[in-house]
C-alpha positions as CSV (number, residue, x, y, z in Angstrom):
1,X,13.3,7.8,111.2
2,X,15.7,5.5,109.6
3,X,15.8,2.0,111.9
4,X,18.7,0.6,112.5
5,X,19.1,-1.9,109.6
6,X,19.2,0.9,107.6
7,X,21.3,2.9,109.4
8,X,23.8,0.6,109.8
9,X,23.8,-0.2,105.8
10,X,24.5,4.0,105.6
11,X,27.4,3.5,107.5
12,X,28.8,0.9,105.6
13,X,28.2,2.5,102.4
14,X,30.3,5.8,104.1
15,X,32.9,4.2,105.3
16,X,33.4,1.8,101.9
17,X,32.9,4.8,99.1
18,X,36.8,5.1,99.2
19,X,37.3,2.1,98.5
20,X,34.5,2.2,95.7
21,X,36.0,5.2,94.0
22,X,39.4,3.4,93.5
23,X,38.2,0.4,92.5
24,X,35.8,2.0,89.6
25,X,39.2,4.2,88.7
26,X,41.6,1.5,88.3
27,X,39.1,-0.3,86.2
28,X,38.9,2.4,83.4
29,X,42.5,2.8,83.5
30,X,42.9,-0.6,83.3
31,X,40.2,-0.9,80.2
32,X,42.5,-0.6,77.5
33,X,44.8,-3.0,78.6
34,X,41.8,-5.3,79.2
35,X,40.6,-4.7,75.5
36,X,44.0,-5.4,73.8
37,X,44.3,-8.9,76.1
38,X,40.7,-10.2,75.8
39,X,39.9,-14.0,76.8
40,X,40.2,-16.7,74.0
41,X,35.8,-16.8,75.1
42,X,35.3,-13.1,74.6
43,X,37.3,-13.4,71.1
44,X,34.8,-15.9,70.0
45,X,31.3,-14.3,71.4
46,X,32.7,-10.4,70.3
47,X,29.4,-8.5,71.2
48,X,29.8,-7.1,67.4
49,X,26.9,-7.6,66.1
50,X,26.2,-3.9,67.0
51,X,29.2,-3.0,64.7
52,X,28.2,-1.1,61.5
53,X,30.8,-3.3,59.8
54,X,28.3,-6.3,60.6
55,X,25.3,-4.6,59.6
56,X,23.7,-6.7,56.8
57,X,20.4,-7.8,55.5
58,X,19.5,-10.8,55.7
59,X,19.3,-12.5,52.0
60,X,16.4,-14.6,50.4
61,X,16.3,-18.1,50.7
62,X,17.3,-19.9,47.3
63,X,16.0,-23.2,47.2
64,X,16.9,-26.1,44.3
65,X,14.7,-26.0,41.1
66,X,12.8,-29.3,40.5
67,X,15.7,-30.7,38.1
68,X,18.3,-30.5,40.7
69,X,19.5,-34.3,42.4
70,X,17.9,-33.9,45.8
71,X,20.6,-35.3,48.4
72,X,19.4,-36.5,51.6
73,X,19.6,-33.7,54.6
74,X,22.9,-34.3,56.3
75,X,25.9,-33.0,58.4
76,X,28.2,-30.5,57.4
77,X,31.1,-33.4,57.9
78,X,29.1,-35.2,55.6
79,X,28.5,-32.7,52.9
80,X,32.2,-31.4,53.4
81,X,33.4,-34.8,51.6
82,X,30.5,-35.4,49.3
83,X,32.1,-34.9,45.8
84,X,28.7,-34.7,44.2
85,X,28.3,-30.9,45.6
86,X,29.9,-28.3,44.0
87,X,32.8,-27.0,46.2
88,X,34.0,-23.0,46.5
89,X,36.9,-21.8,48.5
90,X,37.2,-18.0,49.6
91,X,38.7,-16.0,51.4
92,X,36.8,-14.3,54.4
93,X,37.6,-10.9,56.6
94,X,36.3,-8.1,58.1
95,X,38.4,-5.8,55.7
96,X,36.9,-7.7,52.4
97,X,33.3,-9.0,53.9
98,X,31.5,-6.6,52.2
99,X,32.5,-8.0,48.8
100,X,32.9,-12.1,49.8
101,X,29.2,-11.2,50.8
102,X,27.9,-9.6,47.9
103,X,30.0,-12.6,46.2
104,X,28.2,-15.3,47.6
105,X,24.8,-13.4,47.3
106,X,25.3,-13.4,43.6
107,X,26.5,-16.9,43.2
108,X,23.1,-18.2,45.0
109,X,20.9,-16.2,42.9
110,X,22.1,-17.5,39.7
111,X,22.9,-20.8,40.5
112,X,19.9,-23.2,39.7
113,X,20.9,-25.6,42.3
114,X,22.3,-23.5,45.3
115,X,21.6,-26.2,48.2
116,X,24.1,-28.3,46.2
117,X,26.8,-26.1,46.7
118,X,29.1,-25.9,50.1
119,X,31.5,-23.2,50.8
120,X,35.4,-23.2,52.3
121,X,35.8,-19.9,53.9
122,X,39.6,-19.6,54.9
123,X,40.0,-16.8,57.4
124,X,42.7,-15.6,59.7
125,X,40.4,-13.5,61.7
126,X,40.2,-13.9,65.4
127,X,36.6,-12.8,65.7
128,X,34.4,-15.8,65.1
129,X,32.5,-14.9,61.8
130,X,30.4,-18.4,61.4
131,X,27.4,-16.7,63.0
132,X,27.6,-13.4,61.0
133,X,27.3,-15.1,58.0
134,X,24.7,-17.6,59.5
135,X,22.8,-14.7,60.0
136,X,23.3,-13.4,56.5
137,X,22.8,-16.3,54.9
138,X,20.8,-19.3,56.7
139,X,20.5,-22.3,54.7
140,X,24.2,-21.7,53.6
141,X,26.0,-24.9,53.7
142,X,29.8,-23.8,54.7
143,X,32.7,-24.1,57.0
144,X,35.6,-21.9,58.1
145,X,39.2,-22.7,58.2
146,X,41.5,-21.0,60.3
147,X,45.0,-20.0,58.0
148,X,47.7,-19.1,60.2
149,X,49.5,-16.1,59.2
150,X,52.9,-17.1,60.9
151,X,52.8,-19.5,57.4
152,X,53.4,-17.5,55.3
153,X,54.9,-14.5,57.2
154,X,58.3,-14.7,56.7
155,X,57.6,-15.5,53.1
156,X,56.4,-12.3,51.7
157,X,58.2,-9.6,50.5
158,X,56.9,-5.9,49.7
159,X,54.8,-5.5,46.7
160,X,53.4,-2.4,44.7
161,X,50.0,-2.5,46.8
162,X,49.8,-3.0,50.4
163,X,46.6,-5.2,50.4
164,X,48.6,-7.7,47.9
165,X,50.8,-8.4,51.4
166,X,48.3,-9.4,53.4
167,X,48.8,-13.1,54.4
168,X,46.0,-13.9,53.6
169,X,46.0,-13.3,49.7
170,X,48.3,-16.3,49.7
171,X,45.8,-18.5,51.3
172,X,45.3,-20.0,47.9
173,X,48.8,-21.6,47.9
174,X,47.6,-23.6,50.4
175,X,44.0,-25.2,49.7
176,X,45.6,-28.6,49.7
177,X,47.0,-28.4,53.5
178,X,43.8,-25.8,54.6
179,X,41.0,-27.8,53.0
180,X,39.8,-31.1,54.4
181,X,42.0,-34.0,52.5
182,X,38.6,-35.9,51.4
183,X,37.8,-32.6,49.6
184,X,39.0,-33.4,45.4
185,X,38.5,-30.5,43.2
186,X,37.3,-26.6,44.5
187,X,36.4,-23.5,42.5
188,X,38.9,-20.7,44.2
189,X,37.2,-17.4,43.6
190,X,38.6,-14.1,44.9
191,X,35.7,-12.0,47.4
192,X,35.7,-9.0,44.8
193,X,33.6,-10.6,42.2
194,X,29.9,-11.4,41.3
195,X,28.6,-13.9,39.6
196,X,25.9,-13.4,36.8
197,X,25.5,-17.4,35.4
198,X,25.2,-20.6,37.2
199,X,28.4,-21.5,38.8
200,X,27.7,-25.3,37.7
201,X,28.9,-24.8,34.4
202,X,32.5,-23.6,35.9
203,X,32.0,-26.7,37.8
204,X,31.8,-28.1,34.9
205,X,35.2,-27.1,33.4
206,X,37.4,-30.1,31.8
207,X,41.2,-30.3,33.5
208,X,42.1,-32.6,31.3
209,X,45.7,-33.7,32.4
210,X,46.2,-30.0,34.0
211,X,45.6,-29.3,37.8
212,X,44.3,-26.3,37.5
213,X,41.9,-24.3,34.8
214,X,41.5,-20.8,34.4
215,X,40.5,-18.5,31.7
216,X,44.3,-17.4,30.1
217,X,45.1,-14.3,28.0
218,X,48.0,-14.7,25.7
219,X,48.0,-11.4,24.1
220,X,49.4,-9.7,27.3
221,X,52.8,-8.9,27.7
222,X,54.2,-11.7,29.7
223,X,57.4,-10.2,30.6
224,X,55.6,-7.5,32.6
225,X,55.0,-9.5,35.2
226,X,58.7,-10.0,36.2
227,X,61.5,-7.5,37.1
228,X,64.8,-7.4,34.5
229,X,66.3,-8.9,36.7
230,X,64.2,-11.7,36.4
231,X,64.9,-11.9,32.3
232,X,68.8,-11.2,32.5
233,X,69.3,-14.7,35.2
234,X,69.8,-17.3,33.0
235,X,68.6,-19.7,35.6
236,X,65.3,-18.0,36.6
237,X,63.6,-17.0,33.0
238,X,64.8,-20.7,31.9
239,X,61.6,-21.6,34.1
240,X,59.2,-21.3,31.1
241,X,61.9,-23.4,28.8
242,X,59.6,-25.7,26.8
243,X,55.9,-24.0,27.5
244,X,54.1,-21.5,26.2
245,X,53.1,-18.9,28.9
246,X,50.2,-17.4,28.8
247,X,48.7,-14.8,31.7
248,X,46.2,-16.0,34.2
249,X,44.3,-14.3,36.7
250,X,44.4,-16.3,40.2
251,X,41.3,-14.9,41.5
252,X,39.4,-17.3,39.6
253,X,40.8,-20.8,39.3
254,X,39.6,-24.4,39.0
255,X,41.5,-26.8,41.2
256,X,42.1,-30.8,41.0
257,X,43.2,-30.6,44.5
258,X,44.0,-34.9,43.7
259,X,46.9,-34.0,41.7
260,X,48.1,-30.5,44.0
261,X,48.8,-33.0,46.5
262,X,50.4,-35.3,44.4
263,X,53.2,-33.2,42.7
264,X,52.9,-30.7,45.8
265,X,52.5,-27.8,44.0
266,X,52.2,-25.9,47.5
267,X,56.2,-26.3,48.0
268,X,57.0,-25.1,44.1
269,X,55.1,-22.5,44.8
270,X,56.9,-21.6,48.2
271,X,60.4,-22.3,46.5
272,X,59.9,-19.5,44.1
273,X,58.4,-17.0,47.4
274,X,61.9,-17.9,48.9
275,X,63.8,-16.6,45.6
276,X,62.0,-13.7,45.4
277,X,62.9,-12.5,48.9
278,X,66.4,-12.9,47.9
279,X,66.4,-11.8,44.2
280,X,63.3,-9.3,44.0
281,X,62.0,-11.2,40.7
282,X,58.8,-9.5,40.6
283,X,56.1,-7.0,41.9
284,X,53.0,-8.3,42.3
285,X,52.9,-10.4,45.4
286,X,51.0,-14.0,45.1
287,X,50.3,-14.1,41.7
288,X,53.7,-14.1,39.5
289,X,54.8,-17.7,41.5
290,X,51.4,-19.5,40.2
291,X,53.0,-17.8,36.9
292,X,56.1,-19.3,37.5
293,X,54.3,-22.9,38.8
294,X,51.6,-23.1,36.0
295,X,51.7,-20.4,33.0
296,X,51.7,-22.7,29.6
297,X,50.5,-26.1,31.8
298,X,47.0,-24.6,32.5
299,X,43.8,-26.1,30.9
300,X,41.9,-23.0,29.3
301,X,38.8,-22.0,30.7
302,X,36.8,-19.3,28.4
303,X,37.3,-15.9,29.5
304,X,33.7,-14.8,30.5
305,X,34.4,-16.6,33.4
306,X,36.8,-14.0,34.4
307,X,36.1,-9.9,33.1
308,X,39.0,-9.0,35.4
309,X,40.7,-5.8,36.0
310,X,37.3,-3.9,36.6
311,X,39.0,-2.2,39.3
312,X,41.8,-0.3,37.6
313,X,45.6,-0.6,37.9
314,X,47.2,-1.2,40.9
315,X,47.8,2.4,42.2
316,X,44.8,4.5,40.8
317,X,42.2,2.2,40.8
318,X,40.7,3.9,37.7
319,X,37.4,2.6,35.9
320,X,37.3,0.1,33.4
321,X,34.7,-1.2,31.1
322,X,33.8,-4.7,29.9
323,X,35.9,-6.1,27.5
324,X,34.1,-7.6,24.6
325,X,32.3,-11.3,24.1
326,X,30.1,-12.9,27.0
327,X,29.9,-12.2,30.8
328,X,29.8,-15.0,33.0
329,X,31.7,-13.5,35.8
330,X,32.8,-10.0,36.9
331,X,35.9,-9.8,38.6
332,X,37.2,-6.0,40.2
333,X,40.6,-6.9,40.2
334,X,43.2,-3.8,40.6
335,X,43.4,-0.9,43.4
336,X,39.3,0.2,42.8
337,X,36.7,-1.9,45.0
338,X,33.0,-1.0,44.2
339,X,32.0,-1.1,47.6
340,X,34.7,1.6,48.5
341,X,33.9,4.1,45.3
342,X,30.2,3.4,46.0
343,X,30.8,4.7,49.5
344,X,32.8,7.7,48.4
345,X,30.5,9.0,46.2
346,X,32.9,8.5,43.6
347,X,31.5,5.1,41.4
348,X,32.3,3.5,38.3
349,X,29.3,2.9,36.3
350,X,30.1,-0.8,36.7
351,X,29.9,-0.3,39.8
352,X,26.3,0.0,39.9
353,X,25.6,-3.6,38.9
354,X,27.6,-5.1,41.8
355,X,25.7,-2.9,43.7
356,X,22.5,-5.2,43.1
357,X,24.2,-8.0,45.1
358,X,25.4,-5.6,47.7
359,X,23.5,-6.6,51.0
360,X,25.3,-4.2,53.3
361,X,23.2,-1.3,55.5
């Protein structure tokens, strides 16, 4: 026999299972609406470290070989303005994270000093991806900026590749304003490359009078990079009067950020952004106004430093080899990520080698 305590918690649970039922109903009709309009808290601790997209292994710890300068442990405020480190700014997604990781996993393994380097990660992600790559990489000495997209939104016009629209390729116009203001001179590298040298010796790289240093190529066809209409406005091509232009990839750039802020660069570059939305001066979304900016001023940084274009043209993504001389760098630049054709079942034999770096799965 039931006693009464029981009997009267029965009775409740009878007469309340209406109510119950509606309650449990209007909360999974109400679940989608709740995902879509999460609180700012849940954005920051998203549960996804269950997601397959954050599924990495965790990397080895590279530690500083005996002839590195030894700097006393300190904060990351600290090592942030400490021009004695060796400073790189990327980009950082979920869409790309596969590659920025595979980046930065090559970058530590061949650099011979890789406590002394700290990392700028600009993202415009709302989930919080500090502990992710934490997790991925423990004695990484970082910190992630937030980049607004509203910056740049009304900025960018159509290009021949969606992924070149992204607000978040032009992030690089705007290290100067993003990155701390005690922070001098950064490496900018793009998240589809690996590294196969010590990133000191781009550190390295004489400026000179230039602000920025990039390996150049002045046998491409310059004029390829800008629409006829572009070449017929007396005005617009009247740009390069005086220089000699030469083509530079963006995706791997040395930058006195000292002299960016001085002759603020980051409005020249937004000046020629606002022409082309009117004119439709070229094709190939952030890189034709650093063209425009600082083709012919650059200071000349060899070329293994950049084996771009490993990932095919724009559309196709077809595979490329290696061109010819020394490899310091491998850049996958063009519609063909390695991570994507390694996935597919369809690699480039190039592919292969970023593959080593690959710590994804």
């Amino acid at each position: 026999m039931f006693n009464k305590s029981t009997q009267e918690k029965m009775t409740w649970f009878v007469e309340n299972s209406r109510f119950l039922v509606t309650i449990s109903i209007v909360i999974i009709l109400a679940y989608p609406f709740l995902q879509s309009c999460p609180p700012a808290e849940a954005i920051k601790s998203s549960n996804s470290d269950h997601d397959p997209l954050f599924n990495y292994r965790q990397s080895p710890n590279f530690k500083n070989s005996p002839k590195c300068t030894t700097f006393p442990i300190s904060s990351i405020a600290t090592k942030i303005c400490n021009p004695s480190l060796v400073h790189i700014s990327m980009t950082l997604d979920t869409k790309f994270l596969r590659g920025s990781v595979a980046a930065i996993h090559s970058i530590l393994q061949h650099s011979h000093c890789p406590e002394n380097l700290f990392f700028h990660f600009i993202s415009s992600d709302t989930i919080n991806l500090e502990p992710h790559l934490g997790k991925i990489f423990p004695l990484l000495s970082f910190k992630i900026y937030y980049f607004n997209p509203g910056i740049v939104q009304n900025k960018i016009s159509s290009s021949i590749r969606q992924t070149l629209e992204h607000p978040l390729n032009y992030a690089r116009n705007y290290l100067a304003e993003v990155l701390e203001p005690c922070v001098e001179r950064v490496i900018y590298l793009d998240s589809d490359i690996v590294l196969v040298d010590d990133i000191s010796n781009l550190w390295k790289a004489s400026l000179g009078l230039s602000t920025v240093g990039s390996p150049q190529y002045c046998h491409a066809n310059f004029t390829n990079y800008f629409t006829p209409k572009f070449w017929s406005h007396k005005k617009f091509f009247r740009a390069f009067h005086g220089r000699k232009p030469c083509y530079f990839n963006t995706g791997v750039m040395v930058i006195d950020l000292i002299k960016w802020r001085k002759y603020r660069y980051t409005k020249k570059l937004e000046r020629w952004m606002k022409i082309q939305r009117v004119h439709r001066i070229y094709e190939l979304g952030s890189l034709p106004p650093f063209l425009l900016v600082f083709a012919g001023k650059i200071a000349p940084i060899d070329q293994r430093w950049n084996q771009h274009g490993l990932g095919g043209d724009n559309l196709s993504g077809s595979c490329r080899n290696i061109h010819a001389g020394p490899v310091s760098l491998l850049h996958w630049s063009g519609g063909g990520k390695p991570w994507l054709r390694l996935d597919s079942g369809n690699s480039c034999p190039l592919d292969e080698l970023w593959a080593r770096y690959d710590l994804h799965g």
